[in-house]
C-alpha positions in Angstrom: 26.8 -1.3 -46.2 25.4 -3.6 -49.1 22.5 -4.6 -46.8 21.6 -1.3 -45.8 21.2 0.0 -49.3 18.9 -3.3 -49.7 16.9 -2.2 -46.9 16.8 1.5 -49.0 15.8 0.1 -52.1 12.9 -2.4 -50.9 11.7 1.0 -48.7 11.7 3.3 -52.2 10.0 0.6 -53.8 7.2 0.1 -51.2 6.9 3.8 -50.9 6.0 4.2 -54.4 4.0 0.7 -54.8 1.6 1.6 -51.7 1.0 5.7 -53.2 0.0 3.6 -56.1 -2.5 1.9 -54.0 -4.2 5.0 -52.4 -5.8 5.8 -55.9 -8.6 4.0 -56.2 -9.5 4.9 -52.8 -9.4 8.4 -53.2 -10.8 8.6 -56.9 -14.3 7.0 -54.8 -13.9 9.8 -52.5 -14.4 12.2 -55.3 -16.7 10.5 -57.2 -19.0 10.8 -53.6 -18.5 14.7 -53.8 -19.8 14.6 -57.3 -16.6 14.4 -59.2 -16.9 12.8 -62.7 -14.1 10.4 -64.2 -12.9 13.5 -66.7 -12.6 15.3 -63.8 -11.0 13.5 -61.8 -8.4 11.7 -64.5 -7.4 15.5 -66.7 -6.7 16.8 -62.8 -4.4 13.9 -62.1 -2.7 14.1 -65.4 -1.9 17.5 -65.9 -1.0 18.5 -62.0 1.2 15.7 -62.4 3.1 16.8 -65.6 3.1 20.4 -64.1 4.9 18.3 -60.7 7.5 16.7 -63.1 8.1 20.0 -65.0 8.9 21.4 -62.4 11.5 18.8 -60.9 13.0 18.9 -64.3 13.6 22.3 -64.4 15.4 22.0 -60.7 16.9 19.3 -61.1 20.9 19.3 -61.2 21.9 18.1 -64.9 25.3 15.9 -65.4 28.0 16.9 -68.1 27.3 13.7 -69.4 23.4 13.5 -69.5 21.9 12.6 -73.0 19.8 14.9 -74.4 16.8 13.3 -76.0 16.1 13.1 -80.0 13.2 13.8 -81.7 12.6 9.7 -82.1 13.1 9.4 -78.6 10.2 12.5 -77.4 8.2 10.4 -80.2 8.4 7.3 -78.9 7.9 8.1 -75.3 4.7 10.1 -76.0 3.5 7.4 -77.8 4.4 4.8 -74.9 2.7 7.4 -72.7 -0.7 7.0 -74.2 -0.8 4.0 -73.0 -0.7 5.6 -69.0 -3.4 8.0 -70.3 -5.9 5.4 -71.2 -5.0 3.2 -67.7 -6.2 5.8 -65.5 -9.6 6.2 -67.8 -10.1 2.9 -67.8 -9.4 1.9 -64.2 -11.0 4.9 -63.2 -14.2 4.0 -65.1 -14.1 0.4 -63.6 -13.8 2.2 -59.8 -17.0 3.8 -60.9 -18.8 0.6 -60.8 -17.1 -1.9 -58.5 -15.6 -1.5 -54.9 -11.9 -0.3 -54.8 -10.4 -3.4 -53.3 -11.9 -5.7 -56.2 -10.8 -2.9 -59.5 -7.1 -2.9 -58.1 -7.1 -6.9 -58.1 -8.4 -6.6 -61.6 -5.7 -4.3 -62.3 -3.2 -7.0 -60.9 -3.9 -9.4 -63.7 -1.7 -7.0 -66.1 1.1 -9.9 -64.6 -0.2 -12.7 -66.8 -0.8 -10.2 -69.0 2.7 -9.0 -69.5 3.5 -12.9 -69.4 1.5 -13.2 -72.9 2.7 -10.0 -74.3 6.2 -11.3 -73.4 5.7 -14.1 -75.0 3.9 -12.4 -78.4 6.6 -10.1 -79.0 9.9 -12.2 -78.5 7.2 -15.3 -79.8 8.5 -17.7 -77.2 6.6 -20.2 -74.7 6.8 -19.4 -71.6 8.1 -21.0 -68.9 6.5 -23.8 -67.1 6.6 -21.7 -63.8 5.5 -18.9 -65.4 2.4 -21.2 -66.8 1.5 -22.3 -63.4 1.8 -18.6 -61.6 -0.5 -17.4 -64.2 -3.4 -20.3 -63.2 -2.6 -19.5 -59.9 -2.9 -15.6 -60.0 -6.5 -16.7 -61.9 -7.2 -18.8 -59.1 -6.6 -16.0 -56.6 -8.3 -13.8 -58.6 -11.2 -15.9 -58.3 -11.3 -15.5 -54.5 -10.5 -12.0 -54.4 -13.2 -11.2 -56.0 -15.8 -13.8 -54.6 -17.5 -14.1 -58.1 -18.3 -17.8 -57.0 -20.3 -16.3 -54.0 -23.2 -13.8 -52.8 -21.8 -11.1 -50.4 -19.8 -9.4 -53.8 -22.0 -7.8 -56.4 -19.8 -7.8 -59.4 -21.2 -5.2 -62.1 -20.3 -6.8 -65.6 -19.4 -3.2 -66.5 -16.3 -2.8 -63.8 -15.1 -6.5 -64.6 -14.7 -5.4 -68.3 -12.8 -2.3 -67.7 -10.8 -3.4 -65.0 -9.7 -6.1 -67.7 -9.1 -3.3 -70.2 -7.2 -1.3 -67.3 -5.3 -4.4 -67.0 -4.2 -4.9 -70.4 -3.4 -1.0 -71.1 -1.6 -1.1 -67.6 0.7 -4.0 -68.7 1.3 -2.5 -72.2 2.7 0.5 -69.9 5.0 -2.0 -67.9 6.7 -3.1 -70.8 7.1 -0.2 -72.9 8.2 1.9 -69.9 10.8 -0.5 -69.8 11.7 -0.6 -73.1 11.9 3.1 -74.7 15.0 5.2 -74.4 16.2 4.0 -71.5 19.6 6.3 -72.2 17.6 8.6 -70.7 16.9 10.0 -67.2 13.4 9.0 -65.1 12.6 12.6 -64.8 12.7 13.3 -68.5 11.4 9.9 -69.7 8.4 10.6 -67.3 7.8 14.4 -68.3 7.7 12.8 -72.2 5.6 9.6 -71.6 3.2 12.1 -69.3 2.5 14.2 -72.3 1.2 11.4 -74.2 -1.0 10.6 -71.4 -2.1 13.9 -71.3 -3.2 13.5 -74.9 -5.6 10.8 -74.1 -7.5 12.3 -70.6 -7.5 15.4 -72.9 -9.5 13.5 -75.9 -11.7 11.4 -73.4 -12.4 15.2 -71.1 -13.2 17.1 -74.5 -15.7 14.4 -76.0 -17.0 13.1 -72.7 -17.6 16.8 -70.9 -15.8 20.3 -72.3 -16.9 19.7 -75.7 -19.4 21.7 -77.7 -22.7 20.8 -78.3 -22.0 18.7 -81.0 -20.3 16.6 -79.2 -23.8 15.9 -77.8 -24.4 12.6 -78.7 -21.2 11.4 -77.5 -21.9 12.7 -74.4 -25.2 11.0 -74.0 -23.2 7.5 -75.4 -20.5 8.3 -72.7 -23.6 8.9 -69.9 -25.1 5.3 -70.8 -22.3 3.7 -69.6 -21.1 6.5 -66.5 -23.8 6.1 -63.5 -22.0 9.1 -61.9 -22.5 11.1 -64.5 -26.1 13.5 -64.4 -26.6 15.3 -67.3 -24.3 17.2 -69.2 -23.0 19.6 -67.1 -20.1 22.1 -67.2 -16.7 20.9 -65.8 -15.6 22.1 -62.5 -12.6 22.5 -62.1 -12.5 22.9 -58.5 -11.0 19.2 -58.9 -7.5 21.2 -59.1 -7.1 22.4 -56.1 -9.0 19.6 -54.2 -8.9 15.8 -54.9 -6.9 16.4 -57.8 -3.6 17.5 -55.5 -3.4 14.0 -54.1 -4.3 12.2 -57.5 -1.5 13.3 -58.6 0.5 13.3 -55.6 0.4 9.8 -55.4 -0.5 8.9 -58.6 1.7 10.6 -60.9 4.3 12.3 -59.1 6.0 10.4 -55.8 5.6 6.4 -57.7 7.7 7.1 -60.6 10.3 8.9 -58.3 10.7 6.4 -55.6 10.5 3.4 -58.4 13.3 5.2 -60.1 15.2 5.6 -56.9 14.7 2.1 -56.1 14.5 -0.4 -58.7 18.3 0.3 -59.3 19.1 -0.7 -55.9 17.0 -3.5 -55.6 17.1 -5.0 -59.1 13.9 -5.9 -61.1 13.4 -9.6 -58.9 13.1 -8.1 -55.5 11.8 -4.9 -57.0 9.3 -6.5 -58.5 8.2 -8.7 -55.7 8.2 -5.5 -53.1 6.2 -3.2 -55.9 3.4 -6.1 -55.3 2.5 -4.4 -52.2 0.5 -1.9 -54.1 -2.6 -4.9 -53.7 -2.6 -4.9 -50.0 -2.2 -1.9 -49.9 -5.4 -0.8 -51.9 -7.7 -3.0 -49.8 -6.6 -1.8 -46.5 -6.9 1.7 -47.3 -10.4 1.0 -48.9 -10.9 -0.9 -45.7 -10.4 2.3 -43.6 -11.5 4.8 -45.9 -14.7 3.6 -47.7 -15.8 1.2 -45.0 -15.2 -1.7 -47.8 -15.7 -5.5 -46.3 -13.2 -7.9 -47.4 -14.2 -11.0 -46.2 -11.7 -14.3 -45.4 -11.8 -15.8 -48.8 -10.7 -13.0 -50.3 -7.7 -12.0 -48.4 -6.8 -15.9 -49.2 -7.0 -14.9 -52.9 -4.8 -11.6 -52.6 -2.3 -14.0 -50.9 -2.1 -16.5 -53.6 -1.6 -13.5 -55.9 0.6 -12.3 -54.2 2.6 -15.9 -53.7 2.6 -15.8 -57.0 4.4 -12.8 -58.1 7.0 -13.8 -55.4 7.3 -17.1 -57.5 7.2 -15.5 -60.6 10.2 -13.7 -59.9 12.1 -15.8 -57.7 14.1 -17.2 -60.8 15.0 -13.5 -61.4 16.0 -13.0 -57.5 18.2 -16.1 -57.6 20.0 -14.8 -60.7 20.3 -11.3 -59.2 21.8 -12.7 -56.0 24.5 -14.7 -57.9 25.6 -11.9 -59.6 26.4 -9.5 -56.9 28.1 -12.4 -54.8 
């Protein structure tokens, strides 16, 4: 019976890891209908807090459920920003580089987390988790063939994509962190409004705004190759690309996370959530027609090794204490 709930748990997890990995894919899809990054990241956003509305409002509440404080809504929205500004960034960096390489650069927010770990609680880490961060560098290397000539790498995508990085691990760890008294539906619906903050600000100056917003615009168009003109927005976005954005960006990986990092525990959960790399590059494989050449699928395996390393402490521990 233990095993099969196992078997649950790592399913959940993969579920949610691989929607995950559809994004980047379909946020190129749109941008190649004419889609701009406020566009497509406000559609995403806000379908995605109307989906989680709406599951809290059906959803069967316990006797015993906390209801959240003021300080608790507070902090959560404030954590949330930190989602907000992950999808403009990432999104940004999709503009500019192939889907396969943005989501490898999204995958460094595992050192990342390493060394905000290690900031906050201001410890050294660990010698294994020293050598899985060269080796995740290493990989990352290959992945993204900067040391040969069938990639063109656009200094522009590498930056965000770091940026992504960061503000996605900053997510990681305070999602972990606030109010955890607190159901995943109603942490999500608070954190989501604090990410809705942030696409708002970035649609408003970038593309809704008045005209005296108009130099902003033009700054935000010097760096936006997708972007011609200031134009009006269209919001057809909402009932086209923006469904599954938010389908499988905002909506089914939070619930299926929820539903199965309990059963799994955070070692193997975190080791099955890794999926959300191979993932990406197959579906930009099959989607976008992407080429992912040998040397690369050799670095998403050492990242992906990694992880698995990274965590196997944590697995081992995990396993002793159920036995």
């Amino acid at each position: 019976m233990k095993e099969k709930n196992t078997v649950k748990g790592v399913f959940l997890v993969a579920i949610g890891a691989s929607s995950y990995g559809m994004l980047a894919s379909f946020v190129k899809l749109g941008y190649k209908e004419g889609f701009t990054i406020s566009e497509v990241t406000l559609a995403q956003v806000l379908l995605g807090l109307l989906g989680v509305f709406i599951i809290n409002l059906y959803r069967k509440k316990k006797s015993n459920e906390m209801r959240p404080s003021s300080k608790d809504i507070r902090n959560l929205m404030l954590g949330g920003t930190s989602i907000g500004l992950t999808s403009v960034l990432y999104y940004i960096a999709v503009s500019y580089i192939d889907a396969s390489i943005a989501v490898v650069l999204l995958m460094q927010s595992v050192w990342i987390g390493v060394v905000i770990e290690s900031l906050i609680t201001k410890t050294f880490p660990s010698q294994l988790k020293i050598a899985c961060v060269i080796l995740i560098l290493i990989g990352t290397i290959l992945a993204t063939n900067v040391l040969g000539s069938d990639i063109q790498l656009d200094y522009r995508g590498v930056i965000f994509g770091f940026l992504g990085a960061c503000s996605f691990a900053a997510t990681m760890y305070s999602t972990g962190q606030i109010a955890n008294h607190l159901t995943a539906s109603k942490r999500t619906l608070f954190m989501l409004l604090g990410a809705s903050a942030i696409v708002l600000l970035f649609a408003f100056i970038t593309q809704i705004g008045p005209n005296n917003f108009e130099k902003m615009h033009l700054f935000y168009q010097s760096f936006s190759d997708n972007s011609s003109g200031i134009r009006d927005f269209d919001w057809r976005i909402f009932y086209s690309w923006g469904i599954l954005l938010s389908l499988f960006g905002t909506i089914l990986p939070p619930i299926f996370l929820n539903m199965g990092f309990p059963i799994t525990g955070v070692g193997l959960g975190s080791i099955v959530s890794s999926l959300e790399l191979p993932a990406s590059v197959t579906v930009a494989f099959f989607l976008l027609g992407e080429n992912v050449i040998f040397i690369q699928w050799a670095g998403i395996l050492i990242i992906l090794s990694s992880i698995v390393l990274m965590n196997s402490p944590l697995l081992f521990k995990e396993k002793q204490t159920t036995n």
